[in-house]
Structure formats: C-alpha cells, structure tokens
C-alpha positions as CSV (number, residue, x, y, z in Angstrom):
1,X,23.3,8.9,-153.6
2,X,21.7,12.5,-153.6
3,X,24.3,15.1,-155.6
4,X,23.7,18.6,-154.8
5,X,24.8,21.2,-156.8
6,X,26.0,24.4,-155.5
7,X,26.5,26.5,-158.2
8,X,25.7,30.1,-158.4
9,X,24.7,32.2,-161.4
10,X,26.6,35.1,-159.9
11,X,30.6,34.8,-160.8
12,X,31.5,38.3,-159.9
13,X,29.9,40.8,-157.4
14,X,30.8,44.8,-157.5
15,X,30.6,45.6,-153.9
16,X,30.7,49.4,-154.3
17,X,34.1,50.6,-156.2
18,X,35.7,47.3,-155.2
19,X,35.5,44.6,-157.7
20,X,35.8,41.1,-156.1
21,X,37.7,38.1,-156.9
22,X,36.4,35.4,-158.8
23,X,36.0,32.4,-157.3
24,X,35.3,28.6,-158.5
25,X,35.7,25.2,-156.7
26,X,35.9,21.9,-158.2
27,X,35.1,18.8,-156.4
28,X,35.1,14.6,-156.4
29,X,33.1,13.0,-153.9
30,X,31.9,9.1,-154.2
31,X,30.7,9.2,-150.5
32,X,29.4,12.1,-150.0
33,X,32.3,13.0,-147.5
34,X,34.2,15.8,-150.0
35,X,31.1,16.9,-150.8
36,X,30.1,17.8,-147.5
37,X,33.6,19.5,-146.8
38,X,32.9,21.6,-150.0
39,X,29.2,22.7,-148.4
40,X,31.4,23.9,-145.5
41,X,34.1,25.7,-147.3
42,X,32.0,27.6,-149.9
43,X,29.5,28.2,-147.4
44,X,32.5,30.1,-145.3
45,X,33.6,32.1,-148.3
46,X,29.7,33.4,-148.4
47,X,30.0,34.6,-145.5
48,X,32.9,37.0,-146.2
49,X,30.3,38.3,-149.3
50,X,32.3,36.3,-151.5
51,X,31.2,34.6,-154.4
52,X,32.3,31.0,-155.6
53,X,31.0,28.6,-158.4
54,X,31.1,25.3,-157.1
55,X,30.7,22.3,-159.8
56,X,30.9,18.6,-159.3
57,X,33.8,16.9,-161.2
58,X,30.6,15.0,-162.7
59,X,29.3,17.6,-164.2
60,X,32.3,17.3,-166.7
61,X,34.2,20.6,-166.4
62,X,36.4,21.7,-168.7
63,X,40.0,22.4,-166.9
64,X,40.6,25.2,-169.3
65,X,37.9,26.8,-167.4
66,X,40.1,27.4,-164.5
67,X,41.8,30.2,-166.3
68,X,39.0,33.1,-165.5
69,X,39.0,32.7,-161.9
70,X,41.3,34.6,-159.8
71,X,41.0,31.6,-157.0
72,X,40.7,28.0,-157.2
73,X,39.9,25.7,-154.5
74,X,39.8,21.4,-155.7
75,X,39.0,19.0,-153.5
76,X,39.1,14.9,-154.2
77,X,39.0,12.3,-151.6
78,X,42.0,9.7,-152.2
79,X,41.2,6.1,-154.2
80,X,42.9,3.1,-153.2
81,X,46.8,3.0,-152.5
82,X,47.1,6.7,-153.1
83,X,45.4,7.7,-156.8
84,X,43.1,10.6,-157.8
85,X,39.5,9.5,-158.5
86,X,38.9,8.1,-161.8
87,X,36.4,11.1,-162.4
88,X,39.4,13.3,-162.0
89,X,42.0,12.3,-164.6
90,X,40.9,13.8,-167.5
91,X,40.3,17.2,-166.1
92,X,43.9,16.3,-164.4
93,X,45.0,15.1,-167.6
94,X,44.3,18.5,-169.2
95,X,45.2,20.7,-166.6
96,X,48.8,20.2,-168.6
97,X,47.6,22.9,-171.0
98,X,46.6,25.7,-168.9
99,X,48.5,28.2,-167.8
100,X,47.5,29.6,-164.0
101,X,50.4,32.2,-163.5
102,X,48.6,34.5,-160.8
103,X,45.9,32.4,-159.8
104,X,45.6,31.6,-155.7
105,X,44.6,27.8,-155.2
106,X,44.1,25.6,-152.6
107,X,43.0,22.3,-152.1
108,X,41.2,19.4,-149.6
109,X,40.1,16.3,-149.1
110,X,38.4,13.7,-147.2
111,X,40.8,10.9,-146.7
112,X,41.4,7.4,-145.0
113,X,43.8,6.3,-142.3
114,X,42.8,2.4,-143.5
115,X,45.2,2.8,-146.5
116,X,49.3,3.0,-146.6
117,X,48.9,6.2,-148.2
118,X,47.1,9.3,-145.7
119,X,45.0,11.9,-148.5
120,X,47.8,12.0,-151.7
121,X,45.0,13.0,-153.9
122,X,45.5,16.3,-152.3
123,X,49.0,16.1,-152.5
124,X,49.0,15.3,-156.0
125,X,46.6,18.3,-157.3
126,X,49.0,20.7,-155.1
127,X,51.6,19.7,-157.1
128,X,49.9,19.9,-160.3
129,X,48.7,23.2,-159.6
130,X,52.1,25.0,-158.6
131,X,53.1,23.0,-161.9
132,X,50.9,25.4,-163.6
133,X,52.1,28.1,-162.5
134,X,49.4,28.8,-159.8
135,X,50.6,29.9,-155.8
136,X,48.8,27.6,-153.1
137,X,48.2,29.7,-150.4
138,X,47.2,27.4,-147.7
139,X,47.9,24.0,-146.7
140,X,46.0,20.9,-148.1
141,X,43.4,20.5,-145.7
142,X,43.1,16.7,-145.1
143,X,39.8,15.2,-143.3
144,X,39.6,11.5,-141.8
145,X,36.4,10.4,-143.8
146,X,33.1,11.7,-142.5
147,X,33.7,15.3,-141.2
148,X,32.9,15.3,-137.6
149,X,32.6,19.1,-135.8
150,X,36.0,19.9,-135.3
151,X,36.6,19.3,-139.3
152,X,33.9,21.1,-140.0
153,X,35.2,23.8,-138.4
154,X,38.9,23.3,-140.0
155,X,36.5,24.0,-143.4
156,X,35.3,26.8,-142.7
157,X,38.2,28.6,-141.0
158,X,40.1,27.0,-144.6
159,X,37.2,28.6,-146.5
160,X,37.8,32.0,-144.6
161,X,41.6,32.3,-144.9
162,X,41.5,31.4,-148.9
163,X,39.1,35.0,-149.2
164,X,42.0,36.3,-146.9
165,X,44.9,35.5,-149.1
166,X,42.9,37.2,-152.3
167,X,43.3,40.5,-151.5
C-alpha cells in the first residue's frame, strides 16, 4: 500500500504580529481510508494559512511529543469488536504520562457499520485525551469506511472549525 507522508518542515508561521497556533495530527490507517480523511482535514486547515505536522502512527512518534502543540487532531480507524489499532497502543500506552492541560484536540476516524461496535477507536482517544487534561472541541467525526463526497466534505468543514476553536 502506498504511505504518504504529509509532514511539513514549518511548525509555526508569524503571520505579521500574530503568532499562530501550532498544529500536529497523528494518524492510523491500514486501508488507506484514515489516511485519506487526514489529506482532507489538514488540507482544510491550509487553507485557513494554518500550519499542521501530520505524521503516520508508523513513523513511531513519541506521545510526549504532543506537548508543544497548541492543537492536536488523532485519527484511527476501529480494529475488530471495538479496539485501537495495534500501531496505536504504545503511543496510547504512554500518553499516561503527558500532561495536555490547555491543549485543543479533536479526533476522527474511518469506521465500519459490519462490526457490533460503530468507530470506538475514536471514542476511546476522546477519552484519553480529556484524561490528560486536554479540551476536545469538536465532536469525533466518524466516516463509514471509504470517504465518499459528502465525508469529504464533513473533513474539511471538521478541519476548518478545529482552526476556529484555536483562537
């Protein structure tokens, strides 16, 4: 399956006096369906001359990382009965020992109607993130598998309104 990386050297951007927030999104994907919600999202926030870091879950982030963004935006698809992704728990795992007092978060996921439970993977990082301390300022935004145009546009009106609730 082709990965593709949307990372972006810039973290912050000075637009005149105005310092902006600083962004980051994590992501799961096995199917390429997450991913593709993430392309929408972060391409959304772009548009508002916002920057974000996006990094695959793959790419073995370090949770402690979340800590010098001002907003954070996970998305994981749901595995099985209702579990995060394998590639998931350990950054899970250690999001017990950050602290994200102040942060804005928000979350998504492409899910699947075929299993008992509908999209708890996004459900379950909500949770962990208010755990932490962090205020999730939109609701999870839950996609039936392959994003089809009215999703997309559900991401990138979610990608818009997270920018909105920073400032």
């Amino acid at each position: 399956m082709r990965r593709v990386h949307f990372q972006q050297k810039k973290r912050y951007k000075v637009k005149g006096e105005v310092q902006l927030s600083k962004l980051v999104m994590i992501f799961a994907s096995m199917s390429g369906n997450t991913e593709e919600m993430a392309d929408h999202i972060a391409g959304a926030i772009r548009e508002t001359e916002s920057e974000i870091e996006v990094i695959d879950i793959m790419d073995s982030p370090e949770a402690s990382i979340l800590e010098q963004y001002d907003g954070i935006i996970l998305g994981a698809y749901t595995w099985g009965d209702g579990d995060l992704p394998d590639d998931f728990l350990d950054f899970y795992d250690a999001m017990d020992s950050i602290d994200l007092n102040g942060k804005k978060a928000a979350v998504f996921g492409s899910c699947d109607s075929g299993y008992p439970k509908y999209g708890v993977a996004v459900d379950i990082l909500i949770e962990k993130l208010q755990e932490r301390g962090a205020a999730v300022v939109l609701e999870g935004l839950k996609v039936e598998l392959t994003p089809e145009d009215e999703d997309v546009e559900k991401c990138l009106q979610f990608g818009a309104e997270f920018v909105k609730h920073l400032s």
